[in-house]
N, C-alpha and C positions, 0 to 999 in steps of 0.2 A: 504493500500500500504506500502514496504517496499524497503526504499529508501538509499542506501551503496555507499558513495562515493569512487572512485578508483584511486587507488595513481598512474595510468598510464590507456594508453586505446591501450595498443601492441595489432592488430587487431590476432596476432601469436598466445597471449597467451591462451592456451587450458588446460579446467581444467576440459575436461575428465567425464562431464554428473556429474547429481548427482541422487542417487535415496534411498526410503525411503520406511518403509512397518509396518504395528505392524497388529497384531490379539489379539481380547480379548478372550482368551481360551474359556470363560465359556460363550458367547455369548452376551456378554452385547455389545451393539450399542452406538455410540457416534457418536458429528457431526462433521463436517468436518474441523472444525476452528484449531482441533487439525494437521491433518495431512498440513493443510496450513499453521498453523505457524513452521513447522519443514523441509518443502521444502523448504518455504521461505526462510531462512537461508543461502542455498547453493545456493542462486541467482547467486553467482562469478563462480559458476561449469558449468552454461551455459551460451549463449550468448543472449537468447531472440528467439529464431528459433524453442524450441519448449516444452512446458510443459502438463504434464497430472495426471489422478486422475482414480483408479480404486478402486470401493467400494460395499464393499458385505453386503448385506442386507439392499437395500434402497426400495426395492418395496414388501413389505410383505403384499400386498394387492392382488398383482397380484403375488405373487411367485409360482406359479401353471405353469405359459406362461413362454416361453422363450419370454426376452426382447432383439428386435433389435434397434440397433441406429444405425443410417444412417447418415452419411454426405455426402448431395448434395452441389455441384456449384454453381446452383442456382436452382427458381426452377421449371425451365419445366424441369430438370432430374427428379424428382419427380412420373410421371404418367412411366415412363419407368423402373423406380427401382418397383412402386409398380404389376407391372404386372408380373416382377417375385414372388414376394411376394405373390401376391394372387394365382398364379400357384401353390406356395408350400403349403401358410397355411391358415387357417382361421384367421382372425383379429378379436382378442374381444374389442382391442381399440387401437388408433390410436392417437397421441399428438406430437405436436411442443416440441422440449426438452425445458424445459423454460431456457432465457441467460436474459444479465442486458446490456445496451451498458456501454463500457468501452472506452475512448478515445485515447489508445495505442493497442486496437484489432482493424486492418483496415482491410473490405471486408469480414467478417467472411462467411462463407459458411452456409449453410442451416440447420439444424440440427432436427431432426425427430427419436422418439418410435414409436416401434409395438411392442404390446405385442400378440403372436401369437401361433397355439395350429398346429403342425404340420398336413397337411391332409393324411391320412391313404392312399387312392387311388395313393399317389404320392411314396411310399416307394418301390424300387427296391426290389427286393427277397433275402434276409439274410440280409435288413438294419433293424434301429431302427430308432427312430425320430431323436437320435444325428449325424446319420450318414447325413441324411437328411436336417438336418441345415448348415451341413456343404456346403453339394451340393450347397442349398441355396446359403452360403455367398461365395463360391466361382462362380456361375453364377454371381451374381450381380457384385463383385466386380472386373471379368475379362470381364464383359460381358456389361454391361451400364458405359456408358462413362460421368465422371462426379460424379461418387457415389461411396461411400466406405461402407460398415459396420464396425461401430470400436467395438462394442460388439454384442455379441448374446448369452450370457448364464440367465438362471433363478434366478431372484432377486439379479440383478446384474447390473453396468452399467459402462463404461468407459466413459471419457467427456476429450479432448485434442484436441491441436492448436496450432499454431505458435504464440509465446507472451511468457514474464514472467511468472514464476510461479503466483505471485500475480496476476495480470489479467488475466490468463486463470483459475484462483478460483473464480474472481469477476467477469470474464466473464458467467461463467456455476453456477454460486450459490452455490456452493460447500457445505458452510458452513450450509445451509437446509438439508441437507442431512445425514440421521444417519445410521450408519455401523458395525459393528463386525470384519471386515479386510477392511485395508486404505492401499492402493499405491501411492507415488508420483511420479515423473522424473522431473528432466527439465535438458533439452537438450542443447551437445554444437556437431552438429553433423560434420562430418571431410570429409569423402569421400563419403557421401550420401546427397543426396536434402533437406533440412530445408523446409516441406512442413506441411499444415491441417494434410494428413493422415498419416506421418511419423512420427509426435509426438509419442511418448511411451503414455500410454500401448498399447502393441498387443496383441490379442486375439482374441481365436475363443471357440465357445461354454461358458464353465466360468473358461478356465484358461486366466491367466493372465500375462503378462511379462513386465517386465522395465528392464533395461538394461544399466551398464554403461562400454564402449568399444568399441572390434569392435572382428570377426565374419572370420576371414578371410579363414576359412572353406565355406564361404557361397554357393559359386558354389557348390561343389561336394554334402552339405546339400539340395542344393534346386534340386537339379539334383535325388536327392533319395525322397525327399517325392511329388516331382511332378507322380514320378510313381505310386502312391498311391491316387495322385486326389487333391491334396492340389496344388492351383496355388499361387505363391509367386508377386506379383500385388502393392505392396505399397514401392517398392524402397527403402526397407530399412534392413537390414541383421537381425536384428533380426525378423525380423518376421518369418525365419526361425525355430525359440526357441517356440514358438509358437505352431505350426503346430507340430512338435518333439513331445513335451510332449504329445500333445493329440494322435498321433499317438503308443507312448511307451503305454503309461498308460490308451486310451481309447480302442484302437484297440490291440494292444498286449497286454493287462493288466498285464503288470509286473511289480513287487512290487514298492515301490516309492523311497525309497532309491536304488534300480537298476537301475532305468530312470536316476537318476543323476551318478551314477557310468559308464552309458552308453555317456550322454554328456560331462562329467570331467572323462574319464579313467585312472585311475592312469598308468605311464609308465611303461615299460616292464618291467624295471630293480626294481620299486616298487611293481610289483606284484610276481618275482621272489624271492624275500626278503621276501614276505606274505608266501610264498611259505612254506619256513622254520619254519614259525611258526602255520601256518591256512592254511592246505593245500587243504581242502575241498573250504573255502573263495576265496581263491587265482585262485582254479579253476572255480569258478564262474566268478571272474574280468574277467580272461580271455574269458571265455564262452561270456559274455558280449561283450565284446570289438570286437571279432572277428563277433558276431552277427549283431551288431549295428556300425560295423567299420563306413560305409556310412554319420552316427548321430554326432560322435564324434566334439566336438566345439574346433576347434582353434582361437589362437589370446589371447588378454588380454580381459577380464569382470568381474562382478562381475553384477549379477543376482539376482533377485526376483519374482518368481512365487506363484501367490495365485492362489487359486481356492475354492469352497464353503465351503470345510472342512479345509483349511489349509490354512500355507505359510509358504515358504521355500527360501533360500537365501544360493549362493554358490558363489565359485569364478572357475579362469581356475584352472590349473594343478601348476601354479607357484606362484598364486596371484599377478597378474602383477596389476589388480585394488584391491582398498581399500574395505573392507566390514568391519561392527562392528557388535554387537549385544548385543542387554540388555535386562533384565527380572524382571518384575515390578510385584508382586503377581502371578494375572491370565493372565501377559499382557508380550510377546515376541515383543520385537524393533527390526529392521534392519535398518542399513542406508549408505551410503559412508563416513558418520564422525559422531566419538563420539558424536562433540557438538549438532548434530542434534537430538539424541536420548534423549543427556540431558538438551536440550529445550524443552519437554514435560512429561519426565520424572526424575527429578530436581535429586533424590536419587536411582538409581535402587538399584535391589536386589544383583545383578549378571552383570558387564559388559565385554565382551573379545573381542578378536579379532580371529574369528572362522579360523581355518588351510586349507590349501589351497588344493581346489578338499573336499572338505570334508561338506559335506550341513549342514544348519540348519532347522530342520525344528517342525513348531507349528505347533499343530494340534487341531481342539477344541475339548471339553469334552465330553465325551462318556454318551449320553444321555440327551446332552444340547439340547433343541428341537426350544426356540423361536429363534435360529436365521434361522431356516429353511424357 
């Protein structure tokens, strides 16, 4: 536990989420102790309402299945979330997510893996099995009352709650846990519910998001990738950010640095100015912008999205929230504050503060195989 005495308690003061992210390029796995001690840190960025953990490469046993984790109520929701389940996939195995009791987590919700192989019989005509997961977690999660899925990508797993950072890591065991890319959040949430399922991260398949802002695009976002089959179900704007990317980058497979040019588009008057020098460039922004107008993210943030090969960290158009970023040999930091990066990383190589609308993104090495 990590315990910060505060020189007031203004119930006003809002410090705006905190969030954290590194990948080891070259696939090396570590445990979780590292990304808990550098959330921790930024305990004063939220209020207690809500923290989380998302981490790639914990089940290399099963990284074959897509792994669901389900948060039930309690648990007679349980026999009702699995009948969609079994409708969709075969089950090779089936476990309680293991948790520790912790004496500041009250009432914790129910918490369950499926690690599952999608069934062929069930695939609509031009789907693939990711389309079909998706179907999946948006049945359950609009449709059985009481249940959420907070992940479902392959050798992957999200674990969040309403609690401290330290107790929702001592609550889920975090620190058993060894990965290749580490996400943190803890939440300090403003016009949205402090609930189990609106903790950060969101995710669907195995991107990943954390989130520190607000969205204020979100209508006209959830209004465009609802026509598309993504139901927006967990009260919280980012989960917009979410849905988006898989939408850009799984269904339109456009390139990855265009996905974020389409949710951070730089303004008219910047792309006019690109104009003058990259006129080919300049006409792509636009191509972008006018394509994905529907996408485009308003408001202040500052984002991190992993997914099994990467992570990538951006801000809005103006950098209304903080982002940093450092680089340690094989190893890319991201966080809301310097000091968090160099609480696990004492000397980086490289630290800046990345320009606004402008991504960073790690990607691991080309032919690294064991983190697969």
């Amino acid at each position: 536990m990590i315990a910060i005495n505060k020189k007031y308690s203004d119930p006003r003061d809002i410090s705006g989420c905190g969030l954290v992210g590194f990948i080891n390029r070259d696939g090396r796995c570590v445990d979780g102790s590292h990304i808990i001690k550098s959330l921790c840190l930024m305990k004063e960025r939220g209020n207690g309402l809500g923290a989380g953990f998302a981490a790639y490469g914990i089940y290399p046993d099963m990284a074959g299945y897509y792994a669901l984790h389900l948060m039930m109520d309690y648990a007679d929701v349980k026999p009702n979330a699995e009948r969609v389940i079994f409708k969709f996939f075969t089950v090779h195995r089936e476990e309680e997510i293991p948790t520790r009791s912790n004496p500041y987590i009250k009432n914790p919700p129910l918490f369950w893996r499926y690690f599952v192989e999608p069934r062929k019989e069930q695939l609509l005509v031009g789907e693939g099995d990711d389309d079909l997961v998706v179907r999946a977690v948006m049945e359950i999660n609009d449709t059985v009352s009481g249940a959420c899925v907070i992940s479902s990508g392959k050798n992957m797993g999200s674990f969040k709650g309403v609690g401290e950072p330290a107790d929702i890591a001592d609550f889920f065991m975090i620190e058993n846990y060894r990965a290749y890319i580490w996400m943190g959040h803890t939440r300090f949430p403003t016009n949205t519910p402090g609930w189990w399922g609106g903790a950060h991260p969101f995710t669907i398949l195995d991107w990943a998001i954390v989130h520190n802002g607000e969205i204020t695009s979100y209508g006209t976002n959830r209004a465009f990738l609802e026509m598309y089959g993504y139901k927006c179900t967990l009260l919280t704007d980012t989960e917009v950010v979410a849905y988006a990317l898989d939408f850009l980058l799984r269904k339109h497979k456009i390139p990855l640095r265009a996905a974020f040019y389409a949710l951070a588009s730089p303004f008219w008057k910047d792309i006019d100015i690109e104009s003058s020098e990259n006129r080919e460039f300049a006409e792509a922004l636009k191509a972008i912008r006018i394509q994905y107008a529907p996408l485009l993210l308003n408001g202040p943030f500052a984002i991190l999205f992993g997914w099994k090969n990467g992570l990538v960290g951006f801000n809005d158009r103006i950098k209304l929230r903080p982002l940093f970023a450092g680089e340690k040999d094989e190893t890319l930091y991201m966080a809301s504050e310097e000091a968090t990066i160099r609480e696990i990383c004492e000397k980086p190589d490289r630290l800046w503060m990345p320009r606004a609308g402008e991504p960073v993104i790690g990607m691991i090495k080309e032919g690294v195989e064991n983190w697969r």
